[in-house]
N, CA and C of each residue as an Amber inpcrd file, in Angstrom:
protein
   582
 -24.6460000  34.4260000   5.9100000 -24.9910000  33.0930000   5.4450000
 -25.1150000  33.1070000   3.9260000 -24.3780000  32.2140000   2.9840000
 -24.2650000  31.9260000   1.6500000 -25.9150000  31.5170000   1.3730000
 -26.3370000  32.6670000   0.2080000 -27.8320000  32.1160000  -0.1240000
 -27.6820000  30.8530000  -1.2230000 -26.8440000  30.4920000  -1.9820000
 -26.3540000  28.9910000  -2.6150000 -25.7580000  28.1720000  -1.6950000
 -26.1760000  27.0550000  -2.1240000 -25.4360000  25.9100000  -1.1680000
 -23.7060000  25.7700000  -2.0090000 -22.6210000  25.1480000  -1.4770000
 -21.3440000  24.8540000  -1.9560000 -21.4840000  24.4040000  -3.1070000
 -20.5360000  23.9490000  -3.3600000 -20.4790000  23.6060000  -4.9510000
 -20.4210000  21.5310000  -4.4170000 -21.3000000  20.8610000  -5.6260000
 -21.1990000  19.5690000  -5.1170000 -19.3610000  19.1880000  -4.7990000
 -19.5850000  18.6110000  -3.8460000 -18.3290000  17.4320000  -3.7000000
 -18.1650000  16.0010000  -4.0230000 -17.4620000  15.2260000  -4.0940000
 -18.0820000  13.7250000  -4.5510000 -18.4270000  13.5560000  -2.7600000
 -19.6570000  12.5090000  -2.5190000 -19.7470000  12.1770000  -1.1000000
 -18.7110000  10.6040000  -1.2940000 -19.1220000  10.3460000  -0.3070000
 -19.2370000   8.8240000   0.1990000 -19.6510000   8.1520000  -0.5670000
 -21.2740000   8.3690000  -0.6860000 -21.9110000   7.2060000  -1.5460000
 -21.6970000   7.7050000  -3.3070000 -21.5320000   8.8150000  -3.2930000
 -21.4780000   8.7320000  -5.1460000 -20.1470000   8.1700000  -5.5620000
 -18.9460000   8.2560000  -4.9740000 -17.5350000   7.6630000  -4.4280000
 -17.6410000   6.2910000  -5.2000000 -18.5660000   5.8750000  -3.9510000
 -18.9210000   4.1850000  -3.7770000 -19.8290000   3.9550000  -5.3840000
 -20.1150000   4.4540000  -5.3890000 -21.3040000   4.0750000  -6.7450000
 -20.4710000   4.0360000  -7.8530000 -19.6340000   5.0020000  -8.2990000
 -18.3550000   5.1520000  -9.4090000 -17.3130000   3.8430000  -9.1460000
 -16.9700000   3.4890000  -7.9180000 -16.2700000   2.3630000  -8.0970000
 -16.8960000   1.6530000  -8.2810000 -17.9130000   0.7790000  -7.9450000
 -19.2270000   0.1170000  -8.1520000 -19.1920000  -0.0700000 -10.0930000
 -19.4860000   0.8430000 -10.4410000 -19.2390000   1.2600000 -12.0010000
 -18.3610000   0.6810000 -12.7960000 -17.3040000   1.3200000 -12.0540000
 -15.8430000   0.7270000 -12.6790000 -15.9260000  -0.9130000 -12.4680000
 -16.1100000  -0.8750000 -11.3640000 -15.7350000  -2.5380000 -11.1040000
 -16.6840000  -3.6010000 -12.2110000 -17.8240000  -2.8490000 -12.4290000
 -18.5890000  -3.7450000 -13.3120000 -18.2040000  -3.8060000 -14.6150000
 -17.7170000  -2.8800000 -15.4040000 -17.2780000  -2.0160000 -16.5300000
 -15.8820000  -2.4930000 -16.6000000 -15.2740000  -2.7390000 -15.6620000
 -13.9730000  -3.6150000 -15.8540000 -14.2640000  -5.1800000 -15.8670000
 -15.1830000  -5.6890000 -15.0970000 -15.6320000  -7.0150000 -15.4140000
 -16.1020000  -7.8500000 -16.8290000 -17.2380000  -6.6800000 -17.1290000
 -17.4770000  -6.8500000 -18.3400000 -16.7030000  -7.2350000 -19.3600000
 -15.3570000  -5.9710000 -19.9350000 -14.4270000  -5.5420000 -20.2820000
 -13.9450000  -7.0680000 -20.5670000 -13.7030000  -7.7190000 -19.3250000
 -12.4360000  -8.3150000 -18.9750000 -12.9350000  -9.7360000 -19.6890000
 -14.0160000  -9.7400000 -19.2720000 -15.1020000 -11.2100000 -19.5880000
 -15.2500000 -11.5520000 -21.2610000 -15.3320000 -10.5020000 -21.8470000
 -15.6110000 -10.1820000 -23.4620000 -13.6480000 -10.5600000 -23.4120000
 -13.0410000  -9.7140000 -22.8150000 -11.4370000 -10.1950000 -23.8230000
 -11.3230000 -11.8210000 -23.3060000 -11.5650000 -12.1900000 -22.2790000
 -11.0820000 -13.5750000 -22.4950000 -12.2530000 -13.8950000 -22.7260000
 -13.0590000 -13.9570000 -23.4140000 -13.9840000 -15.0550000 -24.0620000
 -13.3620000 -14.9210000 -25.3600000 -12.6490000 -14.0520000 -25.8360000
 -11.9550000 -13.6380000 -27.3940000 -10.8860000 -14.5960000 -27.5160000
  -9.8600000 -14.7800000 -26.7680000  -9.1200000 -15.6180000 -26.6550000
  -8.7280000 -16.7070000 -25.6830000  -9.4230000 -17.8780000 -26.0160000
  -9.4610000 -18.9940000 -24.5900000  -8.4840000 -19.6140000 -24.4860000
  -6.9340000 -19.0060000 -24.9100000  -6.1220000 -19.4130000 -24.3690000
  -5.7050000 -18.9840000 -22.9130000  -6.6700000 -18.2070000 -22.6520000
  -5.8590000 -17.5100000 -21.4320000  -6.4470000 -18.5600000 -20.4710000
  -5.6400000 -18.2710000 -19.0790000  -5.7460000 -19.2570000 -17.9100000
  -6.6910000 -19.1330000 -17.3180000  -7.8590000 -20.0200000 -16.3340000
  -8.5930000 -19.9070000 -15.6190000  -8.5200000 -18.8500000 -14.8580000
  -7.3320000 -18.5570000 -14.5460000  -7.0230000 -17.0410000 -13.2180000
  -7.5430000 -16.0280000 -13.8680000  -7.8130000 -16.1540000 -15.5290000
  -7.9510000 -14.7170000 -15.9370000  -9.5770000 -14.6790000 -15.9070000
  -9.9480000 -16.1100000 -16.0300000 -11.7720000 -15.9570000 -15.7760000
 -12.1510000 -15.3270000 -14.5690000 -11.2500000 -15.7460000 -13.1100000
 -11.7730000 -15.8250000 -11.9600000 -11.4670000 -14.1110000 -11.7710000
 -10.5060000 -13.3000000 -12.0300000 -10.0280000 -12.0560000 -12.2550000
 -11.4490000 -11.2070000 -12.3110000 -12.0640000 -11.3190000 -14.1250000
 -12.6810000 -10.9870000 -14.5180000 -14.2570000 -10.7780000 -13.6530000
 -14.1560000 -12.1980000 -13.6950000 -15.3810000 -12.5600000 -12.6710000
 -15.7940000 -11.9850000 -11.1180000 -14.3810000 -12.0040000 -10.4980000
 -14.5240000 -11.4660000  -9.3280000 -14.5940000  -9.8080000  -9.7380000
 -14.6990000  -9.0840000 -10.0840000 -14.8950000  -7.7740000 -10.6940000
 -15.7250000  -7.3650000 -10.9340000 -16.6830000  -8.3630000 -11.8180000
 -17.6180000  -8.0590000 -12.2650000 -18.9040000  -7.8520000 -10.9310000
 -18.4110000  -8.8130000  -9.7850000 -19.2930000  -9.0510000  -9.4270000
 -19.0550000  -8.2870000  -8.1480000 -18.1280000  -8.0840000  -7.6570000
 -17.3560000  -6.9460000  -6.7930000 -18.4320000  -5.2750000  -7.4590000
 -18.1150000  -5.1740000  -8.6690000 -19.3400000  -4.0560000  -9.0000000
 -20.7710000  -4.2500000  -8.8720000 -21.1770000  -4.9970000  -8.9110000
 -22.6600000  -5.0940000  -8.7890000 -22.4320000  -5.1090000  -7.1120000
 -21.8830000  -5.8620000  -6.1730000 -21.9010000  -5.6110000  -4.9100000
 -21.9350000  -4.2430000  -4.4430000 -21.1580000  -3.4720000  -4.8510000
 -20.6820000  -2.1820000  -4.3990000 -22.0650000  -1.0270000  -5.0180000
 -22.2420000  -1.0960000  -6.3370000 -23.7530000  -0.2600000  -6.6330000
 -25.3640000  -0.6270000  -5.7360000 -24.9290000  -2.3970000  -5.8190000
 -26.4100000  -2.6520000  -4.8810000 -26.3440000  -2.1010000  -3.4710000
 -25.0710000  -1.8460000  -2.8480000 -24.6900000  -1.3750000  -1.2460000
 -25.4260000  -0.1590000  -1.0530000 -24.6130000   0.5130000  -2.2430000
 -25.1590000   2.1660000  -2.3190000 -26.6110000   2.1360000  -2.5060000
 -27.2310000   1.4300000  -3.2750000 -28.6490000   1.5660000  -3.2950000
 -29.9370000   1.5700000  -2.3290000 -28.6330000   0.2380000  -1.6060000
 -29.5850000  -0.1230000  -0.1430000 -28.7040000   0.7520000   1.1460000
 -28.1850000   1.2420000   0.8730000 -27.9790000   2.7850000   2.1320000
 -28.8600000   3.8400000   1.5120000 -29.3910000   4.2660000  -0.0740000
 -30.7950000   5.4670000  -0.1540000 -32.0630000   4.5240000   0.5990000
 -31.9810000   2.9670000   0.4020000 -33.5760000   2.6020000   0.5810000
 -33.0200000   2.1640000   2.0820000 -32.2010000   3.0030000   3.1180000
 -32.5120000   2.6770000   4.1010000 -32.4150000   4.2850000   4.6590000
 -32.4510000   5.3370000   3.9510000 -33.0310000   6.2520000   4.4910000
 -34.6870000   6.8500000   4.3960000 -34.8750000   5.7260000   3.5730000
 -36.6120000   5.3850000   3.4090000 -37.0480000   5.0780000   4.9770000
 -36.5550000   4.2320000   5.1830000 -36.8270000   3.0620000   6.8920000
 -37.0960000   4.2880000   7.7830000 -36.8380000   5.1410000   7.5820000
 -36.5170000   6.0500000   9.3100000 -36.4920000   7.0620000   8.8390000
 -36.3550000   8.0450000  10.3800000 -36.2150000   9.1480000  10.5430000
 -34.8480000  10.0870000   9.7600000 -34.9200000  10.8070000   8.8060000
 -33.6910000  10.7540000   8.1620000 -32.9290000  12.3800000   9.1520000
 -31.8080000  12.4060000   9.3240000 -31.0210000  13.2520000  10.2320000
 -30.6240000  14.3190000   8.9320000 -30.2470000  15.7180000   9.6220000
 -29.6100000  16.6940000   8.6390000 -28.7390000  16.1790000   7.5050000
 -27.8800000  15.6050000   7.9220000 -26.6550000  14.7550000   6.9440000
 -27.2060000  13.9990000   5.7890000 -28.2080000  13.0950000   6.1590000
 -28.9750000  12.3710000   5.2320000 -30.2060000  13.0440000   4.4160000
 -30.5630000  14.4810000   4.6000000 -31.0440000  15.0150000   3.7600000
 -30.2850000  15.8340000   2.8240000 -29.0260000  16.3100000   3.2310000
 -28.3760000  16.7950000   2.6750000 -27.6040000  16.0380000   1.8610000
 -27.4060000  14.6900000   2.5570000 -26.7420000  13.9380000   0.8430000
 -27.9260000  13.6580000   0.0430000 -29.3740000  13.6760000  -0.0950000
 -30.4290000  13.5370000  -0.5020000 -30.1160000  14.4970000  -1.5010000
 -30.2200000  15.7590000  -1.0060000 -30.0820000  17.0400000  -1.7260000
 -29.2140000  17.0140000  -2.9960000 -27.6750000  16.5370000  -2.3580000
 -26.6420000  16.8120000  -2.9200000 -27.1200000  15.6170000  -4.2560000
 -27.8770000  14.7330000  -4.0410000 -27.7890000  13.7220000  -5.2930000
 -28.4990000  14.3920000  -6.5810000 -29.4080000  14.7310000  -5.9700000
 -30.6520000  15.3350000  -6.8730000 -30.0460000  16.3870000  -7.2180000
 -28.9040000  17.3450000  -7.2920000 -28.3510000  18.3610000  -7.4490000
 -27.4780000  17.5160000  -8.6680000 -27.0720000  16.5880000  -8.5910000
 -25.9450000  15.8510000  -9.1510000 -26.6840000  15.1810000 -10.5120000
 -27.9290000  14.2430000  -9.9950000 -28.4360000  13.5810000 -11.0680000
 -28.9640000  14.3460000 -12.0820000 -29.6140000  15.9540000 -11.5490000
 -30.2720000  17.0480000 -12.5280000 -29.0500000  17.5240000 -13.1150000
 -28.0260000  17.9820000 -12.6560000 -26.6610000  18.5840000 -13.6270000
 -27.3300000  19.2680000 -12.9960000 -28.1190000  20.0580000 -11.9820000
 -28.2810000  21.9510000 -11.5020000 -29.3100000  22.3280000 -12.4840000
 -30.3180000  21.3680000 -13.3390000 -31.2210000  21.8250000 -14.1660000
 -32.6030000  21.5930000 -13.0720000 -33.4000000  22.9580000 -13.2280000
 -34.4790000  22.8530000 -12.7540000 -35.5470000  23.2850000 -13.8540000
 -37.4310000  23.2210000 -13.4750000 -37.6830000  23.5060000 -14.1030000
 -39.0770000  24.8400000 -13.1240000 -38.5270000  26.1400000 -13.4010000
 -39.5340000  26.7920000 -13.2420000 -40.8180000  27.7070000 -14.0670000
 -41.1560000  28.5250000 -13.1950000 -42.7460000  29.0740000 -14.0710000
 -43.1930000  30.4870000 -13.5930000 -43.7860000  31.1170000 -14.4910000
 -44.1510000  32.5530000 -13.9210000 -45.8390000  32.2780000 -14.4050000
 -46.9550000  33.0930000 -13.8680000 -48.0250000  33.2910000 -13.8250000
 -48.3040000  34.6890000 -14.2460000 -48.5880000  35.1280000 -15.2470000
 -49.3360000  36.4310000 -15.3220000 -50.6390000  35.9630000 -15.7030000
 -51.6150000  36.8220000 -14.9460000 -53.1730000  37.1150000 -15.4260000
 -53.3370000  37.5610000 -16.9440000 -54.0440000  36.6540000 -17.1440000
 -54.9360000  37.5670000 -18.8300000 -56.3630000  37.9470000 -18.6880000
 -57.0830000  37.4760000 -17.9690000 -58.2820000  37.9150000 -17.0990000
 -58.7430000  37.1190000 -16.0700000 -60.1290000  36.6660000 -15.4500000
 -60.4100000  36.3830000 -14.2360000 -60.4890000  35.2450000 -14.3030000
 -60.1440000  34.3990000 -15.4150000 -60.0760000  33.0740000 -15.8120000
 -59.2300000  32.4700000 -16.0450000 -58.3030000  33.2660000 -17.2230000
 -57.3750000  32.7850000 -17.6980000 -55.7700000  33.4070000 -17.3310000
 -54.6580000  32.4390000 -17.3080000 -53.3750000  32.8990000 -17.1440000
 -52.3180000  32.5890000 -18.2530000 -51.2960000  33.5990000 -18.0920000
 -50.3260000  32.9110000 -18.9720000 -49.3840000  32.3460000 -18.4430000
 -48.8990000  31.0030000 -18.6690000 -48.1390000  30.4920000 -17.5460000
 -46.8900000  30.7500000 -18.7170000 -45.4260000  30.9200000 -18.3970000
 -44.3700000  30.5760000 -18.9170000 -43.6940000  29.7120000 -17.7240000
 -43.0900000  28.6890000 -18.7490000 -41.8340000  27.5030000 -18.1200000
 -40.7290000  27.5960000 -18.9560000 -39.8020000  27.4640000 -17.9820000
 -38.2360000  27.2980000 -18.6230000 -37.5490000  26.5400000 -17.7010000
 -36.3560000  26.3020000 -18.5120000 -35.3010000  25.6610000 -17.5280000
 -34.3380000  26.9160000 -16.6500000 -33.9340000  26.3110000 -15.5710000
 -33.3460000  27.2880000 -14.3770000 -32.0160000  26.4690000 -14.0920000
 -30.7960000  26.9580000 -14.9630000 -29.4010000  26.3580000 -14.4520000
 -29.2800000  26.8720000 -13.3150000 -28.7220000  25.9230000 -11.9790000
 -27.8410000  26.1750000 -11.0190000 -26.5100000  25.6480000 -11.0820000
 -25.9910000  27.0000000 -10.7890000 -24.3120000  27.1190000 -11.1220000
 -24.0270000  26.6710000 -12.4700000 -23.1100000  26.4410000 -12.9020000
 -22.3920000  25.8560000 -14.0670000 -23.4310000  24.5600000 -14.5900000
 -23.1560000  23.8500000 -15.8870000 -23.9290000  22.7790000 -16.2750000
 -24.5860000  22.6790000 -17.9320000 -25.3220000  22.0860000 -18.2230000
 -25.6270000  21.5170000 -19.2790000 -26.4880000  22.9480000 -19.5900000
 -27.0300000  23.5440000 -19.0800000 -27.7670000  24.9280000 -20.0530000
 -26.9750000  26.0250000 -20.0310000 -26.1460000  26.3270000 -19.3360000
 -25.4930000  27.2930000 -18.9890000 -23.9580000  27.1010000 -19.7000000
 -23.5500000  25.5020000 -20.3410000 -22.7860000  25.3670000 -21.5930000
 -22.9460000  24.6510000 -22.6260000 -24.0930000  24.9690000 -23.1750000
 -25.0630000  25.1120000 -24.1690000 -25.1320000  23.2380000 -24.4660000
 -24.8200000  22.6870000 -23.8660000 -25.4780000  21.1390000 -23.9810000
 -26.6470000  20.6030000 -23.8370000 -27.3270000  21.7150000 -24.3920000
 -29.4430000  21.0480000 -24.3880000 -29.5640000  21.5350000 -25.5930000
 -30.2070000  20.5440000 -26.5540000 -29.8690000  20.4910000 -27.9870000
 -31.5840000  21.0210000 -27.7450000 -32.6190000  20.1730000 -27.0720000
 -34.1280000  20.8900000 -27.6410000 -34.5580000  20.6200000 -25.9900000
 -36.0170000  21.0970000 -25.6510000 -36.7850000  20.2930000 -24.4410000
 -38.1330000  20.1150000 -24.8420000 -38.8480000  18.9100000 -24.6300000
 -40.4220000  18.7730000 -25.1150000 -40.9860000  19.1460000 -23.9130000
 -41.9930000  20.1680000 -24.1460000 -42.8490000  20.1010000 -22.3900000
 -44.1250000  19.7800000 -22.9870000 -44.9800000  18.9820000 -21.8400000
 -46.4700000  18.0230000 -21.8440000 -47.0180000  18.8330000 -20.8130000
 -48.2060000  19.4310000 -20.8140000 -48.8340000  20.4810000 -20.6740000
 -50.3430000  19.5100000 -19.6670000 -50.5890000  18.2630000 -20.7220000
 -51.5450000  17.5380000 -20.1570000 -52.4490000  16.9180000 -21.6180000
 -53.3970000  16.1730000 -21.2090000 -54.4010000  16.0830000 -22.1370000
 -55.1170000  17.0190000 -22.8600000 -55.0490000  18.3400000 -21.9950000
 -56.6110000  19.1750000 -22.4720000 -55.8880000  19.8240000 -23.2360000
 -54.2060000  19.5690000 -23.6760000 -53.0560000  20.6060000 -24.8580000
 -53.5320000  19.5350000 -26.0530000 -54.2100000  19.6170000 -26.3690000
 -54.3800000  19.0040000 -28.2250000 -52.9910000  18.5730000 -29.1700000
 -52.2760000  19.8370000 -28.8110000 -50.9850000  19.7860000 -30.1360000
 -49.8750000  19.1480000 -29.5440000 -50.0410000  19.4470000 -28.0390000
 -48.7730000  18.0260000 -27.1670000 -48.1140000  17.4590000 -27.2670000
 -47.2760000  16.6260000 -27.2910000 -45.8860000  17.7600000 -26.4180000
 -45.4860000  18.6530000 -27.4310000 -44.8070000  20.1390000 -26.8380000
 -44.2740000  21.1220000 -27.4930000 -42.8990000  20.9420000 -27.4330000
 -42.3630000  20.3910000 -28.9470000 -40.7800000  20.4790000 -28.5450000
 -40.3430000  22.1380000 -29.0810000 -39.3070000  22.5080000 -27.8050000
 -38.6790000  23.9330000 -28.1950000 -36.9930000  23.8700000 -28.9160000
 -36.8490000  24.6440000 -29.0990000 -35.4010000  24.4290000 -29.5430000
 -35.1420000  25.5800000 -29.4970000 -35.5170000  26.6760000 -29.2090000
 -34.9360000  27.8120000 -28.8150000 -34.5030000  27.7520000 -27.6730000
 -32.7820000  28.2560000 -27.3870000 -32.2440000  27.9540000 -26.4460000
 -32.6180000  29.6580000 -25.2300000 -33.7120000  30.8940000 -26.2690000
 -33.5440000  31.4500000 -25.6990000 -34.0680000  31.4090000 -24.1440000
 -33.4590000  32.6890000 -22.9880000 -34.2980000  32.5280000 -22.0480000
 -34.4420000  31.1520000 -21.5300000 -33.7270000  29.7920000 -21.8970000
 -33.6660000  29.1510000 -21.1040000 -34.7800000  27.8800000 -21.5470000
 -35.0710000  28.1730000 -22.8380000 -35.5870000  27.1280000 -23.4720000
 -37.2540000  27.6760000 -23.0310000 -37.2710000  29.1410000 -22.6280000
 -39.1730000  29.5720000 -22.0270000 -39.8590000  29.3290000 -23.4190000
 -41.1320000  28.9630000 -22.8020000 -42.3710000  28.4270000 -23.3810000
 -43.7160000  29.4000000 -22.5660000 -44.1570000  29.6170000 -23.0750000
 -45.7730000  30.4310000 -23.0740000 -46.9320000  29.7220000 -23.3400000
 -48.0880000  29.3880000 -22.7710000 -49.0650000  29.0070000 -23.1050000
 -50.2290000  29.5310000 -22.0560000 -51.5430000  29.6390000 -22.3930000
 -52.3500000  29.5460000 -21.8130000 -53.1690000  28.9460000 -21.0140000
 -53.4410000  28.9670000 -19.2720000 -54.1530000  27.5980000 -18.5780000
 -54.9760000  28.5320000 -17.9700000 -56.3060000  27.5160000 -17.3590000
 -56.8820000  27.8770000 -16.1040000 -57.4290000  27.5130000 -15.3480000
 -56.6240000  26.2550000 -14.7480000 -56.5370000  25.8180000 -13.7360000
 -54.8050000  24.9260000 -13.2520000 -54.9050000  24.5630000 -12.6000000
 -53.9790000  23.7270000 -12.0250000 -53.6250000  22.7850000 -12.9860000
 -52.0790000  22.0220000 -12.7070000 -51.7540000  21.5420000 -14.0460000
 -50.3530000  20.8830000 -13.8030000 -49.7190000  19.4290000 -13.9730000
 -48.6930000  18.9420000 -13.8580000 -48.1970000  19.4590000 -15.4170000
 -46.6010000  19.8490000 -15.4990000 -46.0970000  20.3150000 -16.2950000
 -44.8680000  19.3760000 -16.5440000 -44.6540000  18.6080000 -17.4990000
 -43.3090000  17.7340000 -17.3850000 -42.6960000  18.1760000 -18.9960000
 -41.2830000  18.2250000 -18.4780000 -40.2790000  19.1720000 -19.3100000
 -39.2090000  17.4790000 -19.9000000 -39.3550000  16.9300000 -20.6970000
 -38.5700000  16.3410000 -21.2700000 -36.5360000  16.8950000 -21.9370000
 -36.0020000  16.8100000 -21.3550000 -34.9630000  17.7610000 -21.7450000
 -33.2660000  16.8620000 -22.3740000 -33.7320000  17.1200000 -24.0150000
 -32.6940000  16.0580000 -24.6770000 -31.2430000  17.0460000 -24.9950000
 -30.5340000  16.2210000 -24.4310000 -29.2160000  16.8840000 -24.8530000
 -28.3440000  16.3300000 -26.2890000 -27.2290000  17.5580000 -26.5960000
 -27.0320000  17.3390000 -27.6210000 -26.1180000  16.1650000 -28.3820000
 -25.6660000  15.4050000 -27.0700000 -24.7580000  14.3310000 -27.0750000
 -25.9190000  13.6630000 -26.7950000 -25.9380000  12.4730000 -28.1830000
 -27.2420000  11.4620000 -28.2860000 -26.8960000  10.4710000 -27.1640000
 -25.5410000   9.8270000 -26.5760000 -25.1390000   9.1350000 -25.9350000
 -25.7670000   9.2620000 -24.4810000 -26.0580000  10.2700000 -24.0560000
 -26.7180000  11.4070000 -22.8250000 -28.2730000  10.7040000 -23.0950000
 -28.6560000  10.1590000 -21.4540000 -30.0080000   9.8960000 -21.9240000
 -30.9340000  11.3250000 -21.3240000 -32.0180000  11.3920000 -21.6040000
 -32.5700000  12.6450000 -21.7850000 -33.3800000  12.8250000 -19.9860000
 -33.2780000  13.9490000 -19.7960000 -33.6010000  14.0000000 -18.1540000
 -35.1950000  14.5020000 -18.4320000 -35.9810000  13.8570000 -17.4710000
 -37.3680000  14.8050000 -17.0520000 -37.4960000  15.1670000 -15.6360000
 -38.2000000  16.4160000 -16.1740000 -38.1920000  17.5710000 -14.7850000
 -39.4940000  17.4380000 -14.9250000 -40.1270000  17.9610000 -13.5960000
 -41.6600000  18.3150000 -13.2690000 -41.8410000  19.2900000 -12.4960000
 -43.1200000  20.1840000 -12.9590000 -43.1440000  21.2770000 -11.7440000
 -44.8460000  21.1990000 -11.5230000 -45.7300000  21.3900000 -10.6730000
 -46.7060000  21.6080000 -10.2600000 -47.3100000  22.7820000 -10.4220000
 -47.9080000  23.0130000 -11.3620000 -48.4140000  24.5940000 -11.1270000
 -49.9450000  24.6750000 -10.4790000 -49.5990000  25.6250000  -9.6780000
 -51.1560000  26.0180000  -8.6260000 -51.5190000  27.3270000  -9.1870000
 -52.3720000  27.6980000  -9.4330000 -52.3470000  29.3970000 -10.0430000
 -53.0880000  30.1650000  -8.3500000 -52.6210000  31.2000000  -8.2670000
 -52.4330000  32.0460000  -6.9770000 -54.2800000  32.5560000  -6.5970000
 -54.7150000  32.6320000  -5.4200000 -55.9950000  33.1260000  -5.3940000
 -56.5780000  34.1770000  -5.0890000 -54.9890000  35.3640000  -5.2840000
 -55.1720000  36.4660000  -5.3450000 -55.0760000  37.2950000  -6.6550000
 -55.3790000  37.0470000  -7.8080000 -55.1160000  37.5820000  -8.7220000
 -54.1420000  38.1880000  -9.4870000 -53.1020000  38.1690000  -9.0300000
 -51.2670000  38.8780000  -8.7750000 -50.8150000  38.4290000  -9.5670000
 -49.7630000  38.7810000 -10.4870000 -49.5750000  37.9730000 -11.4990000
 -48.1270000  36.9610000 -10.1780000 -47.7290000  35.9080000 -10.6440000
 -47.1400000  35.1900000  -9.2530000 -45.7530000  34.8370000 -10.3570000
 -44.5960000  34.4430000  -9.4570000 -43.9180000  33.9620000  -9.9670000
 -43.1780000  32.7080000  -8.6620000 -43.0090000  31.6140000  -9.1110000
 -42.8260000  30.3150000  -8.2590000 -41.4850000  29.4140000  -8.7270000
């Protein structure tokens, strides 16, 4: 048994969502050139129009097939296109953490980013990442820009702690993804890694 899952495929619904896209993106398109020149014929409004709105049909479809695996019991298939999205929308960026002890109080937590397969860290398209630690971090958020190790960060906690990784890429056009990880610190003293 393969310990990675396949490599994404387009499904069904991401399929549907890209035409969805297009269709709006060609509407748009189409709506801006004949508003430029109103010589053109009514057919070219109704063209435009039906396009535009043909895309918004087709993205709202897809939206309401995820919020109808909300409704119910969701089957293997439907967690696995679950999977496959969140695999898709992250680019394969995760964000994990190691725990070493510094004494009976305190730990050192490190976070970094974790490429799966190919993607935006693994071909060097993460220009910096800010991570937010919480309130009780004073100097907050820490932006890194060392790409070493995966963009790791070190700090000191001791206790439990939401960790959110802001992660801007180097194409400004790219809007910037946030990751979150939960850290629990272990209640065996071990240094842990999660």
């Amino acid at each position: 048994m393969d310990r990675y899952p396949k490599p994404l495929e387009p499904t069904r619904d991401s399929t549907l969502r890209r035409i969805g896209e297009i269709g709006l993106g060609a509407g748009i398109a189409a709506l801006l050139a004949f508003a430029a020149s109103p010589e053109v014929a009514t057919a070219g409004w109704s063209i435009a129009w039906g396009a535009f709105v043909f895309g918004v049909a087709v993205i709202l479809w897809d939206e309401f097939r995820l919020w109808q695996l909300d409704a119910r019991a969701w089957s293997t298939d439907q967690w696995n296109l679950l999977r496959r999205r969140n695999y898709q929308l992250r680019e394969g960026l995760f964000l994990v953490h190691w725990l070493d002890p510094i004494d009976g109080h305190n730990w050192k937590l490190t976070v970094r980013l974790m490429q799966h397969r190919e993607g935006p860290l693994s071909e060097g398209r993460v220009k910096e990442v800010e991570y937010v630690f919480g309130e009780r971090f004073q100097e907050g958020p820490f932006r890194w820009q060392d790409p070493t190790d995966g963009f790791a960060y070190s700090t000191t906690i001791y206790g439990p702690l939401l960790v959110l990784a802001r992660v801007v890429f180097k194409n400004r056009l790219r809007r910037p993804l946030l990751i979150e990880r939960y850290v629990v610190l272990p209640e065996d003293g071990e240094s842990k890694e999660e």
